[in-house]
RODO-2510 file (C-alpha; in nm, 4 decimals, decimal comma):
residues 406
     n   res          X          Y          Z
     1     x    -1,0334     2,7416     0,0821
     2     x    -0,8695     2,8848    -0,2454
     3     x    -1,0106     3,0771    -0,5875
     4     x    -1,0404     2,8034    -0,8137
     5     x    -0,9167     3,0762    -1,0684
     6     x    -0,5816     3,1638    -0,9191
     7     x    -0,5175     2,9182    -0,6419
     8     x    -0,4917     3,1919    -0,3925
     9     x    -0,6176     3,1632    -0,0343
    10     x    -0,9435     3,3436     0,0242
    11     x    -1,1720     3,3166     0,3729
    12     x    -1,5007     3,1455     0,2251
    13     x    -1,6104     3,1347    -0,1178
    14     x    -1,9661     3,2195    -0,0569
    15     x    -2,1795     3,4212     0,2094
    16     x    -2,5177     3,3088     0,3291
    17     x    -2,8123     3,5583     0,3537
    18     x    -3,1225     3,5743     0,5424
    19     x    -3,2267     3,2279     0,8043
    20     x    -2,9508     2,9377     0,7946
    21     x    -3,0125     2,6822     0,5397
    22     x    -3,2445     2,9057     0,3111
    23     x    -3,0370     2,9252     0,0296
    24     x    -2,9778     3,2922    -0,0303
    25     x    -2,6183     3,3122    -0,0969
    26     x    -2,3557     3,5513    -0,2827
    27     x    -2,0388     3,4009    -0,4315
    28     x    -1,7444     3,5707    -0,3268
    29     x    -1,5043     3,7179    -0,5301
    30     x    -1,0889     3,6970    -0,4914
    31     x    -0,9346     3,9721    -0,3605
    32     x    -0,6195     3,8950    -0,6086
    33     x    -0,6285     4,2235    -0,7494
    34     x    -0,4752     4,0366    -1,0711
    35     x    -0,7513     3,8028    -1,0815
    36     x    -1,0715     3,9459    -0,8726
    37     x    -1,2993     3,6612    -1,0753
    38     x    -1,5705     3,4701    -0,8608
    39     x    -1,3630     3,2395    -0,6154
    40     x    -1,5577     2,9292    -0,6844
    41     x    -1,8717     2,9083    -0,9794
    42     x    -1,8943     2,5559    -0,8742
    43     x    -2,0679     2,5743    -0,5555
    44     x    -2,4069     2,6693    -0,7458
    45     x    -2,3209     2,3954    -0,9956
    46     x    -2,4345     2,0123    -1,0126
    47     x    -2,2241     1,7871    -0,9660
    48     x    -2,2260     1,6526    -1,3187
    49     x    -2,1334     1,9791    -1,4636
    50     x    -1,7764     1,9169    -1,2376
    51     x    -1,7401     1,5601    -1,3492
    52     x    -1,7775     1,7158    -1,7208
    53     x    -1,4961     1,9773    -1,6253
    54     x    -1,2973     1,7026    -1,4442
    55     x    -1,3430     1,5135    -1,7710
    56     x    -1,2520     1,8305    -2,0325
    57     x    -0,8971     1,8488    -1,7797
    58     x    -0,9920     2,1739    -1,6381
    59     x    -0,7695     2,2919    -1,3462
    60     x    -1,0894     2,5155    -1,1751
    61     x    -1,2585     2,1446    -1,1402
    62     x    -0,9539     2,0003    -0,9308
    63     x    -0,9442     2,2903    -0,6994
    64     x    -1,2809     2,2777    -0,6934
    65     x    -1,2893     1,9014    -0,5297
    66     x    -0,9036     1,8913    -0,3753
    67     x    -0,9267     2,2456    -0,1755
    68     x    -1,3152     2,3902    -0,1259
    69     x    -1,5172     2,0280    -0,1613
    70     x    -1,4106     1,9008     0,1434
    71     x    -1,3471     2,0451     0,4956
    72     x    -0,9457     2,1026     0,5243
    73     x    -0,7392     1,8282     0,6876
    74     x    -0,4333     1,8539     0,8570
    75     x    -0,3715     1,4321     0,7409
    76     x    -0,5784     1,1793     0,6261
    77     x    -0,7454     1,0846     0,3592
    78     x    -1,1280     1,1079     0,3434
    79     x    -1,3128     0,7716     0,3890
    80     x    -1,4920     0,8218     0,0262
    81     x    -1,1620     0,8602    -0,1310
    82     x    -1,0701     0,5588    -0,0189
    83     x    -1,3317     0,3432    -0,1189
    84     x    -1,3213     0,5270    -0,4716
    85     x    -0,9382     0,3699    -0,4769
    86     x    -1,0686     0,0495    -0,3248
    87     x    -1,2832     0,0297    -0,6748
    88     x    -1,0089     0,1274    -0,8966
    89     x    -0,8242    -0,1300    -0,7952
    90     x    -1,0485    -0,3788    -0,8134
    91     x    -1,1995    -0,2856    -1,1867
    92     x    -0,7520    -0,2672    -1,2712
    93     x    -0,7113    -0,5724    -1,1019
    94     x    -1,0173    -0,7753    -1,3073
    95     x    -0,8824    -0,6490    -1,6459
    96     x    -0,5413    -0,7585    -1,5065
    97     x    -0,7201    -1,1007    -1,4660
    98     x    -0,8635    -1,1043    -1,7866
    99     x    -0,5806    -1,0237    -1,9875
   100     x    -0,3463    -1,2888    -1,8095
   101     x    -0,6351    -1,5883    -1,8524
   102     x    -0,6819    -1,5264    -2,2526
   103     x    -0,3245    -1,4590    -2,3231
   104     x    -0,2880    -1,8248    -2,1142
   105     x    -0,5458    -1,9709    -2,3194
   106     x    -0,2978    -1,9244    -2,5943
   107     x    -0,0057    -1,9337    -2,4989
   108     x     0,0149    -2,1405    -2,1252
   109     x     0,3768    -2,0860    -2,0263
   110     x     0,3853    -1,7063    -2,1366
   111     x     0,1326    -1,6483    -1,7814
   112     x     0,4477    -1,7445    -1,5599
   113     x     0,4566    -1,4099    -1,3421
   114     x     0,1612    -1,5805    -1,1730
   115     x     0,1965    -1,9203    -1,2634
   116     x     0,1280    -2,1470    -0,9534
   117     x     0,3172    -2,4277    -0,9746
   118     x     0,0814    -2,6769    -0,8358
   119     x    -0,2005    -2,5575    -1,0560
   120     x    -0,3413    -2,6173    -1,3950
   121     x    -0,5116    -2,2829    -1,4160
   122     x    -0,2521    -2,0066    -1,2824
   123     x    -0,4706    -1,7487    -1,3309
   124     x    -0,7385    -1,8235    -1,0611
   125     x    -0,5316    -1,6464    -0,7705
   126     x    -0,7528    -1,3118    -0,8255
   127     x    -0,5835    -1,2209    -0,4836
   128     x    -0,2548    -1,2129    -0,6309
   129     x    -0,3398    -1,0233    -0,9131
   130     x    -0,5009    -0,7385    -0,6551
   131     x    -0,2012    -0,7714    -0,4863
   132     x    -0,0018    -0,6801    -0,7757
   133     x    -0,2143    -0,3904    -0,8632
   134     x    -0,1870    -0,2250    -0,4644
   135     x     0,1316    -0,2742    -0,5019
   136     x     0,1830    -0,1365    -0,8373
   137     x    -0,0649     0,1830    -0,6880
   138     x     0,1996     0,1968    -0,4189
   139     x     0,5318     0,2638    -0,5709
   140     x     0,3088     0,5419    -0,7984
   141     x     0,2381     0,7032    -0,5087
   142     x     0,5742     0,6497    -0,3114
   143     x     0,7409     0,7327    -0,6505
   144     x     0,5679     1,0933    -0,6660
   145     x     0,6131     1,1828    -0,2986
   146     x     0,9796     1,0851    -0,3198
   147     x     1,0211     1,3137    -0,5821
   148     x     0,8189     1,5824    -0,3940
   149     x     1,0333     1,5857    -0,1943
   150     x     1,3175     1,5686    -0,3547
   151     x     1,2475     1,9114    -0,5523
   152     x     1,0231     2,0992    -0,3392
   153     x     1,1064     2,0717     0,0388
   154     x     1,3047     2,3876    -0,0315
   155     x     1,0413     2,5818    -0,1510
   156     x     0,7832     2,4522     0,0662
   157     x     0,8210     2,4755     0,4574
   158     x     0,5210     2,1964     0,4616
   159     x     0,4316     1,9693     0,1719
   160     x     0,0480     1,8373     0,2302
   161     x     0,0815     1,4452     0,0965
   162     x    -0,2066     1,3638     0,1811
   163     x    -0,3531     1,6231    -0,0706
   164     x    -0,0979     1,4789    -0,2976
   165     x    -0,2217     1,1111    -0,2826
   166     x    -0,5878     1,3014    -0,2848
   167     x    -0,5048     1,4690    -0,5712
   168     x    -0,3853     1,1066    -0,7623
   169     x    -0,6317     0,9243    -0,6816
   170     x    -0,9173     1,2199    -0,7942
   171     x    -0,7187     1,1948    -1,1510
   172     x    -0,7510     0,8653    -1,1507
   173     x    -1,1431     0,8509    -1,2008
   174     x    -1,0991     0,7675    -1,5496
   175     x    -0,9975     0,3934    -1,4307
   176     x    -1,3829     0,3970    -1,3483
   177     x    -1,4479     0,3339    -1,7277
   178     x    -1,2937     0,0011    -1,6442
   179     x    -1,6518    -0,0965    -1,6032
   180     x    -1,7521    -0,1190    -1,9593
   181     x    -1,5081    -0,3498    -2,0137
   182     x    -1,6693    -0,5993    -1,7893
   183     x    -2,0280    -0,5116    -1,9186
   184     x    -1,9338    -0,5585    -2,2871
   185     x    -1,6733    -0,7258    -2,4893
   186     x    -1,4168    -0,3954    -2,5889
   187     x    -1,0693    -0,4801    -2,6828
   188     x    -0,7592    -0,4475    -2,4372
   189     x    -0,6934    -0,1562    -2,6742
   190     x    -0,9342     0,0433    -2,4898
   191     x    -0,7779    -0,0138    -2,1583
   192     x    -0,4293     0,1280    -2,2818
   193     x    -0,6486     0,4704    -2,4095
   194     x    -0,7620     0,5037    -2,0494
   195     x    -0,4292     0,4235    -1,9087
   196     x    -0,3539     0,7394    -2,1250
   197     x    -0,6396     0,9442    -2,0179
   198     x    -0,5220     0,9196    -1,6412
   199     x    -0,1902     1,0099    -1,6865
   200     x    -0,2667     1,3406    -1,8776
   201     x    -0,5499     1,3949    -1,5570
   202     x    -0,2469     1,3062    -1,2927
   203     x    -0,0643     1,5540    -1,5084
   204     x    -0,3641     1,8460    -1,4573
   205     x    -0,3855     1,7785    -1,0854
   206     x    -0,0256     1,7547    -1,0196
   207     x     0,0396     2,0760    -1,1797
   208     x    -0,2254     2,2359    -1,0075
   209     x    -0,1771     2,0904    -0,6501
   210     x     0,2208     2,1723    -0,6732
   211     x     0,1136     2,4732    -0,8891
   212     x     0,4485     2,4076    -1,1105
   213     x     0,4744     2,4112    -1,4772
   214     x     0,4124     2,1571    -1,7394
   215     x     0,6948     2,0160    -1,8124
   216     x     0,7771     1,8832    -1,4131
   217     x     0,4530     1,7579    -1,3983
   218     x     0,5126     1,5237    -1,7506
   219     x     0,8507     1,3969    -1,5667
   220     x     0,6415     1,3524    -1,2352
   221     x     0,4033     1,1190    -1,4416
   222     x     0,6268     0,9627    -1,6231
   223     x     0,8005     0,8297    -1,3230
   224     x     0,4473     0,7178    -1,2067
   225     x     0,3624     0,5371    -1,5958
   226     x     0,6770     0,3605    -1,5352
   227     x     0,6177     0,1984    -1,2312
   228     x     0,3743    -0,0844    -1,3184
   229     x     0,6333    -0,2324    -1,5613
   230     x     0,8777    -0,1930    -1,2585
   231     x     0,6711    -0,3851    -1,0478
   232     x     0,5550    -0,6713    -1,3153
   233     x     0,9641    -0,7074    -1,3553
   234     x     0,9943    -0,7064    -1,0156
   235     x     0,7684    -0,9640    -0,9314
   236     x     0,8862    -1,1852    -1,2502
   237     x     1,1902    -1,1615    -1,1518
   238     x     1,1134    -1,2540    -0,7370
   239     x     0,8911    -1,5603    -0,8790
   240     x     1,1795    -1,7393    -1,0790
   241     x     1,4165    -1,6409    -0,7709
   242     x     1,1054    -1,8283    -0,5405
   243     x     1,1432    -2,1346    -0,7829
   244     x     1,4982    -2,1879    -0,8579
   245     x     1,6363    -2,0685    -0,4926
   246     x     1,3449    -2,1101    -0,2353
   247     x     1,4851    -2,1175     0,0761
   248     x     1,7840    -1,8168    -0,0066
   249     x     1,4841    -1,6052    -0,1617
   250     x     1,2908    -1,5824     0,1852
   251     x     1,5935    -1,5770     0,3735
   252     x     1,7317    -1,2442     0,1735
   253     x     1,3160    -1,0973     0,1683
   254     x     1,2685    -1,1464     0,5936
   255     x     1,5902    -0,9915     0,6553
   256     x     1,5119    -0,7080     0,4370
   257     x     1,2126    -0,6640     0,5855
   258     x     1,3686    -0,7077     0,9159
   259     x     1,6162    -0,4398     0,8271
   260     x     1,3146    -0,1459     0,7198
   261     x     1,0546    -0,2569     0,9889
   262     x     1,3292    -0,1837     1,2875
   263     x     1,4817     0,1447     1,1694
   264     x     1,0771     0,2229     1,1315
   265     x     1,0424     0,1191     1,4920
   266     x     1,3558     0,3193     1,6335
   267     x     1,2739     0,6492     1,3992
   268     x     0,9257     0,6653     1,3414
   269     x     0,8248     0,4758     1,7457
   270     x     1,1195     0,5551     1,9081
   271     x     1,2022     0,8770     1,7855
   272     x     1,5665     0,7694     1,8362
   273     x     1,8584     0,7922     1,6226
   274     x     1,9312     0,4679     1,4423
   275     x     2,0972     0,1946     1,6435
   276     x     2,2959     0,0197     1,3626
   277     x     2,3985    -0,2479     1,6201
   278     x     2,0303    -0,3341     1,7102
   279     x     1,9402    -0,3342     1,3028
   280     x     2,1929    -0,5481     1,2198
   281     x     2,0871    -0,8076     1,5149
   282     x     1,7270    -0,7884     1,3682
   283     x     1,7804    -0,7962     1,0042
   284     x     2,0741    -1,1494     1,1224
   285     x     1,7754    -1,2676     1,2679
   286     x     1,5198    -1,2275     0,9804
   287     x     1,7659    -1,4324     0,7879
   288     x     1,7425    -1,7063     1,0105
   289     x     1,4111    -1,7455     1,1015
   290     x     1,2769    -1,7303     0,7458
   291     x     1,4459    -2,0917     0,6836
   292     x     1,2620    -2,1924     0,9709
   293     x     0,9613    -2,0722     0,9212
   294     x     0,9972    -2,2730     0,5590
   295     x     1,0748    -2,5929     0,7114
   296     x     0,8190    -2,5540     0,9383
   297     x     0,5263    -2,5392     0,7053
   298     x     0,6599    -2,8578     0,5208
   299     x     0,6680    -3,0137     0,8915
   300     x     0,3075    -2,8929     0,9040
   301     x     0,1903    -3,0556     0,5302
   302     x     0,3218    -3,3797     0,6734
   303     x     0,1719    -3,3749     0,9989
   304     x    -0,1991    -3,2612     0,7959
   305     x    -0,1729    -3,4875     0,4953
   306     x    -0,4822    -3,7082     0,6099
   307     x    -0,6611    -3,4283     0,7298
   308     x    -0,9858    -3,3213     0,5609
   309     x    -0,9502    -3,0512     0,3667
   310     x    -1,2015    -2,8398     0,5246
   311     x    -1,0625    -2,8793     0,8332
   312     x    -0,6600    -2,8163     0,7339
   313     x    -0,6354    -2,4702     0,7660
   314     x    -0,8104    -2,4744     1,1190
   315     x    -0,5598    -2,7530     1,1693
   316     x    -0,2550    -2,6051     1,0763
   317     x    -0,3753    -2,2841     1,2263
   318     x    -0,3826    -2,4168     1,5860
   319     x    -0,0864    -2,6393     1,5908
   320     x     0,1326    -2,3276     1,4607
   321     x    -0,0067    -2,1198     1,7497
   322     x     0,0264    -2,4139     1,9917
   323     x     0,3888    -2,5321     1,9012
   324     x     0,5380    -2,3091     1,6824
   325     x     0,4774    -1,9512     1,8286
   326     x     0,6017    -2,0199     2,1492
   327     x     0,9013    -2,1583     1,9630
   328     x     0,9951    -1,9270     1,7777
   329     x     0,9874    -1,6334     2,0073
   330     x     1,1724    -1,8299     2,2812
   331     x     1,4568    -1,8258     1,9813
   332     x     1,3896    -1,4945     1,9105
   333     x     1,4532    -1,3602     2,2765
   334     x     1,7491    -1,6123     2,3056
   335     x     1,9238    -1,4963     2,0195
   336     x     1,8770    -1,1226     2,1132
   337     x     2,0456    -1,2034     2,4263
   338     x     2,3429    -1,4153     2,2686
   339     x     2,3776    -1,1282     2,0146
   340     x     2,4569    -0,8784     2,3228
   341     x     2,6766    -1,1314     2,4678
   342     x     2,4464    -1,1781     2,7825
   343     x     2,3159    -1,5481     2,7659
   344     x     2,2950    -1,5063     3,1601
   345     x     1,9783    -1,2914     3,0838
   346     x     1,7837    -1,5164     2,8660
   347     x     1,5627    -1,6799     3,1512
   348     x     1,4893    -1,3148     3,2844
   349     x     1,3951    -1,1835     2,9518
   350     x     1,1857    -1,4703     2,8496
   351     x     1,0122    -1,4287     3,1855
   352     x     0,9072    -1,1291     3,1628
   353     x     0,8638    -1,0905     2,7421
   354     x     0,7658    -1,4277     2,6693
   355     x     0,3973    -1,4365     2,7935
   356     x     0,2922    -1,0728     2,6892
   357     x     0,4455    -1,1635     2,3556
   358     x     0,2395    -1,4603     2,3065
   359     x    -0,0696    -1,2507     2,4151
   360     x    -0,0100    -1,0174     2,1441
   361     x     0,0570    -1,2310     1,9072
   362     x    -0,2573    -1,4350     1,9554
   363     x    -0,4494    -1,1091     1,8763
   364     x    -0,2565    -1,1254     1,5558
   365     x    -0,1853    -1,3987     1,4523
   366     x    -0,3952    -1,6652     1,4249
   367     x    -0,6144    -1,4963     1,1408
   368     x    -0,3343    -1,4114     0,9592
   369     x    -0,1796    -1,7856     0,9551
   370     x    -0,5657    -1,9388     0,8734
   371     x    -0,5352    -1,7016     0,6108
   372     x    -0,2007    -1,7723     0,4652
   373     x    -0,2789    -2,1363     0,5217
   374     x    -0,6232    -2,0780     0,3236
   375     x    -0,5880    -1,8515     0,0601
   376     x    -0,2108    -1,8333    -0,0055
   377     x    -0,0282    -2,0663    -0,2242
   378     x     0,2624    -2,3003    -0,0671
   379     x     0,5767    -2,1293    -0,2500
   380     x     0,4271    -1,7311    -0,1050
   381     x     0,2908    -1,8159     0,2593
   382     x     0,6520    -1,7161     0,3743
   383     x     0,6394    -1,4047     0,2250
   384     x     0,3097    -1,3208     0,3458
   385     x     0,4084    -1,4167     0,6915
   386     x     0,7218    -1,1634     0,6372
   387     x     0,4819    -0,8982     0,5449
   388     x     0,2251    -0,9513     0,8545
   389     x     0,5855    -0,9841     1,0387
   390     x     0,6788    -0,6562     0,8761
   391     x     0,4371    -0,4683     1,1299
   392     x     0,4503    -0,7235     1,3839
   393     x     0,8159    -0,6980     1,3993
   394     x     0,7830    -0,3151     1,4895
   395     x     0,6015    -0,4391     1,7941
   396     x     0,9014    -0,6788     1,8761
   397     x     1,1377    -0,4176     1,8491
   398     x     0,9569    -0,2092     2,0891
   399     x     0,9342    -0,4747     2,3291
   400     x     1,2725    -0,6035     2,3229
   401     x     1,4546    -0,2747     2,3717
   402     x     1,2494    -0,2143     2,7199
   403     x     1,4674    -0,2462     3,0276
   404     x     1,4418    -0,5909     3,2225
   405     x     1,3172    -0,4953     3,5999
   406     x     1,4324    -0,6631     3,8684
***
């Protein structure tokens, strides 16, 4: 716990008097001797008067809710913060919607960062749109720690970021407002003065949970206020790549992906140092099996053009798990062994890799393809098999590194 007033650490910001539970308490002061005020007022306050203080930008409120609200936590995030963030994104996400559908209403082609090219109406993919807006939330947050730590690992033995994403998403409660605009008809005006509003309140609670002046805190939020125009470029930008070179596009994204998700593995599983040699091999074969994984799925629309509708997902679903899976891990284990230059071993490693694979992978896998095959569009159901493949990948690299027993 801290004094609100000062930030300084202080042992309980309250005592209780008289039977447990009665009531009969005495706030506690700081033992600062420059600031010896009452460590926390709120704790005899409703809760309204702290959204009011949140709301005026008053630092007392933040400390308040970040440091003496909640028991203390090593990492994490508390459930309730995450279901706040769940809501923000889907109120951003909605006016996201609604902005893209009547600016396509007037002008069609101007909608192309989510223009689905076997639609009429591009803007019904809502999921895409949320997409956009976690991953827009994402590089703000990845943006901040990054910079964190860039400036204050020096000064700080141990930097809390889970207070840090805490703190961002507390200053973010102005994106609640979001509401009105889907209860009555306000113009997209009003969205860009909230926009506003939660900057200057990541500004407040940034300055107070890094307790550094004004002026890093502006630079820290302006890095974060320019990182949903880097991901709208970013995803323009990976859409025309999608249309005009399909099959390069997923080839460079798997072996990207390939690339982060194995040093992941070997640093963060592992704790190893990198094997260059072994990332290379993975990200080669990202760029191969992408292509695959493309031709595949037009193998699979042939094969489930008479199909009924209702029933092609399911379809597609269980021939991919039936004929494809065990496919494309009996490459994957072949070319691992090629790539060492021990073909010899391919027989031994598929017999003892290939079935626990497979057993995994069904755990996985088969929601994630009726999924992809359900919800996703054609031209991104590569991508979101490289993402699910991201993590899934970690597991391979796991597997594949363990010594073959005789």
């Amino acid at each position: 716990m801290i004094c609100i007033e000062c930030g300084r650490s202080v042992n309980d910001v309250y005592k209780e008097f008289g039977k447990s539970g009665s009531g009969n308490i005495r706030l506690t002061r700081c033992n600062n001797p420059n600031c010896l005020q009452i460590a926390d007022k709120y704790v005899e306050y409703d809760f309204i008067i702290v959204f009011l203080d949140l709301f005026l930008h008053k630092p007392q409120a933040y400390r308040h809710l970040l440091f003496n609200r909640q028991p203390y936590r090593d990492f994490g995030i508390p459930i309730q913060y995450i279901k706040v963030l769940v809501v923000y994104i889907f109120f951003e996400s909605y006016i996201k919607w609604l902005r893209l559908k009547e600016n396509f209403d007037v002008h069609p082609k101007s909608a192309f960062l989510y223009y689905d090219w076997q639609d009429d109406v591009p803007y019904d993919r809502y999921w895409f749109i949320f997409l956009t807006a976690v991953a827009e939330f994402g590089i703000y947050v990845l943006s901040i720690m990054l910079l964190v730590r860039l400036i204050y690992s020096s000064r700080y033995a141990i930097i809390k970021y889970n207070y840090l994403v805490m703190s961002i998403i507390l200053s973010s409660f102005g994106k609640g407002f979001l509401i009105l605009m889907i209860i009555w008809d306000y113009p997209f005006s009003f969205n860009e003065i909230l926009n506003l509003f939660v900057l200057s309140s990541n500004l407040i609670a940034i300055k107070v949970f890094l307790e550094t002046t004004t002026f890093k805190a502006i630079c820290f939020v302006n890095t974060m206020g320019k990182s949903s125009l880097t991901v709208t470029d970013i995803q323009r930008w990976y859409m025309a790549r999608l249309k005009s070179k399909p099959i390069l596009t997923k080839a460079v994204t798997s072996a990207a992906l390939s690339l982060i998700g194995n040093i992941i593995a070997q640093k963060g599983i592992e704790r190893r140092s990198i094997d260059w040699n072994r990332v290379l091999k993975f990200t080669v074969w990202g760029s191969i099996s992408s292509p695959m994984v493309h031709f595949w799925h037009k193998i699979l629309d042939v094969v489930t053009k008479n199909v009924p509708e209702k029933y092609k997902s399911w379809v597609k679903m269980i021939i991919d798990q039936l004929v494809f899976a065990p496919f494309i891990n009996i490459a994957f284990y072949s070319f691992l062994a090629i790539a060492d230059g021990k073909p010899n071993s391919i027989l031994i490693k598929l017999y003892f890799d290939l079935i626990p694979t497979l057993k995994a992978s069904w755990k996985v896998w088969p929601l994630a393809q009726y999924i992809n095959f359900t919800f996703i569009p054609p031209q991104l159901q590569v991508l979101f098999g490289n993402i699910v493949g991201f993590l899934w990948g970690i597991y391979l690299t796991v597997l594949s590194s363990k010594k073959i027993k005789n």
